[in-house]
Residue frames as a rotation matrix with the C-alpha (Angstrom) as fourth column:
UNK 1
0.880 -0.419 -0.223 81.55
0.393 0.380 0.837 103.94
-0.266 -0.824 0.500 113.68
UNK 2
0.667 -0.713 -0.214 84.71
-0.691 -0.700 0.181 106.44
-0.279 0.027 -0.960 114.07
UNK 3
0.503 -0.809 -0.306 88.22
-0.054 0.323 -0.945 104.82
0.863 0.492 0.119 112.52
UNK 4
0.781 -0.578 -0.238 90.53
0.054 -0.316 0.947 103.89
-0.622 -0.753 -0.216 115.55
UNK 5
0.636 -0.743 0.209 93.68
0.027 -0.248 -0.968 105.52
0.771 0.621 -0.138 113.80
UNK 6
0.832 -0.402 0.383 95.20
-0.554 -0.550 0.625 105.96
-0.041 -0.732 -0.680 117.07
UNK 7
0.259 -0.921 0.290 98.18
-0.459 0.147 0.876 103.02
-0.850 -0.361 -0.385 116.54
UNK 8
0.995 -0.041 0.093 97.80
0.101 0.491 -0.865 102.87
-0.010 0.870 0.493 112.84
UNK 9
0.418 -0.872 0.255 101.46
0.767 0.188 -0.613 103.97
0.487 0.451 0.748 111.92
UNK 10
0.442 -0.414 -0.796 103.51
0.649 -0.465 0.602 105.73
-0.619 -0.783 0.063 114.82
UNK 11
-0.336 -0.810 0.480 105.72
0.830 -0.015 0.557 107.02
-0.444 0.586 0.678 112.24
UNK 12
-0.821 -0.190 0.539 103.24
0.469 -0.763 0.446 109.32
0.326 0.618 0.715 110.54
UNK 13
0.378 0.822 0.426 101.18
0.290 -0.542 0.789 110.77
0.879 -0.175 -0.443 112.63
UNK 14
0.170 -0.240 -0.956 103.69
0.955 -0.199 0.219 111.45
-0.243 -0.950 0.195 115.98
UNK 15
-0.615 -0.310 0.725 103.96
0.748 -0.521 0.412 114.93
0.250 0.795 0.553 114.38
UNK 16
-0.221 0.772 0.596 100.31
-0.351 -0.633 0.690 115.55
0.910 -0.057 0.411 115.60
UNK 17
-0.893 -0.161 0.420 99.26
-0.417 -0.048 -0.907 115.93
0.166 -0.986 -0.024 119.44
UNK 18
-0.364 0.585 0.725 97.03
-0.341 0.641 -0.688 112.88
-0.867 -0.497 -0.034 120.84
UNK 19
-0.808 0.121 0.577 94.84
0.357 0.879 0.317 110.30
-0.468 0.462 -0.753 119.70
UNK 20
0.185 0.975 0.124 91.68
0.733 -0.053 -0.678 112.19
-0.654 0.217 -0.725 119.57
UNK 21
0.279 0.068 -0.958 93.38
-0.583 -0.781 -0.225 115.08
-0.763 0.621 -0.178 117.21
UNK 22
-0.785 -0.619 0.005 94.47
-0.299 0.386 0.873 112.45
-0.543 0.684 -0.488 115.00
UNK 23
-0.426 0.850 0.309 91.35
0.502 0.507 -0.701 110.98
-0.753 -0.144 -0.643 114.78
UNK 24
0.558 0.764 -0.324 89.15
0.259 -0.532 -0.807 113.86
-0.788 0.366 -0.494 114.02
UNK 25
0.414 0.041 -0.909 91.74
-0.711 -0.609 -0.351 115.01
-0.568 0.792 -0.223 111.28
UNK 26
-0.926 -0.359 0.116 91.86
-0.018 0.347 0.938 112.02
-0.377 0.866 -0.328 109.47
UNK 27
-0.125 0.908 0.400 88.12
0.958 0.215 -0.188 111.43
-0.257 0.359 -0.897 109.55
UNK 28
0.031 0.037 -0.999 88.76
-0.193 -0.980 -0.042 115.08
-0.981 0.194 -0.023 107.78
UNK 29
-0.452 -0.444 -0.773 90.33
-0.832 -0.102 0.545 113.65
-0.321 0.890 -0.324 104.86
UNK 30
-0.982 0.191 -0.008 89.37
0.174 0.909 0.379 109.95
0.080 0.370 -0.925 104.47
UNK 31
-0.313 0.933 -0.179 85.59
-0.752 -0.129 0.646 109.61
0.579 0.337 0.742 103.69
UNK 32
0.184 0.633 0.752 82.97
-0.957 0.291 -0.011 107.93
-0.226 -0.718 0.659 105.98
UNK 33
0.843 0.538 0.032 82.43
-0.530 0.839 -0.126 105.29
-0.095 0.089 0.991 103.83
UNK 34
0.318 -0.810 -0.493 86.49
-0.046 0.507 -0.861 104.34
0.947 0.296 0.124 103.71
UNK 35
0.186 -0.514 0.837 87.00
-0.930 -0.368 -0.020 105.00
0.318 -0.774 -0.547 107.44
UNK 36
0.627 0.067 0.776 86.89
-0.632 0.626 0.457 101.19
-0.455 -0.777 0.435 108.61
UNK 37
0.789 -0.125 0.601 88.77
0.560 0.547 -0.622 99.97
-0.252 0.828 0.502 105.60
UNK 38
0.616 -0.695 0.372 91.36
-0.029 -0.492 -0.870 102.52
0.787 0.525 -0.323 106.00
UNK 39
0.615 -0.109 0.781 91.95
-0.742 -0.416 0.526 102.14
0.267 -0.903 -0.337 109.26
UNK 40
0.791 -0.458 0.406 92.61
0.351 0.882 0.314 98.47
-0.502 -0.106 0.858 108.99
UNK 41
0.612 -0.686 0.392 95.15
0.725 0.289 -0.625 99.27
0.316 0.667 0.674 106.08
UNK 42
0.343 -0.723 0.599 97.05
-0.665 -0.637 -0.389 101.68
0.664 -0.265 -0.700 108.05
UNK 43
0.103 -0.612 0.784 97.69
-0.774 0.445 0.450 98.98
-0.624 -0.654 -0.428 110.89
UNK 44
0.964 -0.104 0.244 98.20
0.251 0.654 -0.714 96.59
-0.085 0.750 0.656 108.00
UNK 45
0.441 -0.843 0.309 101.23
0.043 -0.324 -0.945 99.13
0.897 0.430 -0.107 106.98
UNK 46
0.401 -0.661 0.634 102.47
-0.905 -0.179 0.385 99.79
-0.141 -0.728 -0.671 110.81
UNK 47
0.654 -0.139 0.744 102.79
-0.391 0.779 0.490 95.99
-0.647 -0.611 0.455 111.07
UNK 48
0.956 -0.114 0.271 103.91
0.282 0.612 -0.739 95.28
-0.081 0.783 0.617 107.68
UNK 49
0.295 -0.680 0.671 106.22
0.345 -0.579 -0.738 98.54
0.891 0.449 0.064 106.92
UNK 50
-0.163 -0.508 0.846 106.72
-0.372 -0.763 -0.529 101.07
0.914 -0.401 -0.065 109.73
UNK 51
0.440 0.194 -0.877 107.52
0.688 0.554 0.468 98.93
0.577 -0.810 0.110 112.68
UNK 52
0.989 0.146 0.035 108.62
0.065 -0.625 0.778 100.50
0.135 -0.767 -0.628 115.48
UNK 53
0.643 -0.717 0.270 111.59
0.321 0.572 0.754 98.92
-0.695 -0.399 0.598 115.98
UNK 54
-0.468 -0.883 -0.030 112.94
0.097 -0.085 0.992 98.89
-0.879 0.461 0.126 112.45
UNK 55
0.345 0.763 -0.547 111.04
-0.205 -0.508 -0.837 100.73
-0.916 0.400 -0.019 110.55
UNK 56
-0.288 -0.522 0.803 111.43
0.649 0.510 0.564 99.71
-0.704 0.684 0.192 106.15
UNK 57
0.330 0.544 -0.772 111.29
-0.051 -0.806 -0.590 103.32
-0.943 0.234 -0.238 104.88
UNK 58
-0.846 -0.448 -0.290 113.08
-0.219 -0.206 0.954 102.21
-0.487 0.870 0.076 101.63
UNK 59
-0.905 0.417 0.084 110.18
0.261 0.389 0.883 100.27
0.336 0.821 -0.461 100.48
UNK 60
-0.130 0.793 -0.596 106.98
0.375 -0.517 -0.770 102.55
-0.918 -0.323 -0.230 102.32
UNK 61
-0.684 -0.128 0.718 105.04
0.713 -0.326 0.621 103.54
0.155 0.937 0.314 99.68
UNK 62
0.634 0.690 0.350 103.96
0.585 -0.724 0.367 106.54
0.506 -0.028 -0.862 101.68
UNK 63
0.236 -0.867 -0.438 107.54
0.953 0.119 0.278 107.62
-0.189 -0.483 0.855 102.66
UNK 64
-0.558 0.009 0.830 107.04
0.223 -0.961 0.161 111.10
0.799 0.275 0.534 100.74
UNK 65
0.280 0.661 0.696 104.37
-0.422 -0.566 0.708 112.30
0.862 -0.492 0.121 103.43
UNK 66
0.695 0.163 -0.700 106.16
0.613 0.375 0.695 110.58
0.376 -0.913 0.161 106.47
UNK 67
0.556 -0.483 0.677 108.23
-0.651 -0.759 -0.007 113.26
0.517 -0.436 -0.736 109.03
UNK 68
0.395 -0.598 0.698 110.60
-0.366 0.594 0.716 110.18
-0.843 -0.538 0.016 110.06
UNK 69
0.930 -0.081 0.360 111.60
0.307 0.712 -0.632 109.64
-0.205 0.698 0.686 107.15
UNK 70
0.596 -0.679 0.428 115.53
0.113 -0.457 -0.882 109.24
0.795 0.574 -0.196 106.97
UNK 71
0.392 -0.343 0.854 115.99
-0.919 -0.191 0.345 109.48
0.045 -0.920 -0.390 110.70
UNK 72
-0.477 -0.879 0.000 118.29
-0.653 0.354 -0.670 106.90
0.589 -0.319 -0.742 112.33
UNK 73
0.494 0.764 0.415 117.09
-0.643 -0.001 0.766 104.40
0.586 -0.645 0.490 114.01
């Protein structure tokens, strides 16, 4: 069963065009057997860390690999 990455963390992945290209290129990188278990723990981090609203890029502890990092909000 495919990962729904599609509203894990707005923040790092609006960079890439639609839901289904996100998809397919994380289930590039992340392995089969982590795909349901990663998925949760990205929308773990949207909710936790990178909210929409007011995003808490001091303490993201993927803030090196995010393309919003630093922006204004």
């Amino acid at each position: 069963m495919p990962v729904n990455f599609k509203n894990s963390c707005p923040a790092l992945i609006t960079f890439m065009a639609g839901p289904e290209k996100i998809e397919f290129e994380m289930m590039k990188i992340v392995p089969k057997k982590d795909w349901i278990d990663s998925g949760l723990l990205l929308i773990a981090h949207g909710r936790a860390v990178c909210e929409a609203r007011k995003p808490k890029c001091g303490v993201c502890p993927v803030k090196a690999l995010c393309p919003k990092m630093g922006v204004v909000t």
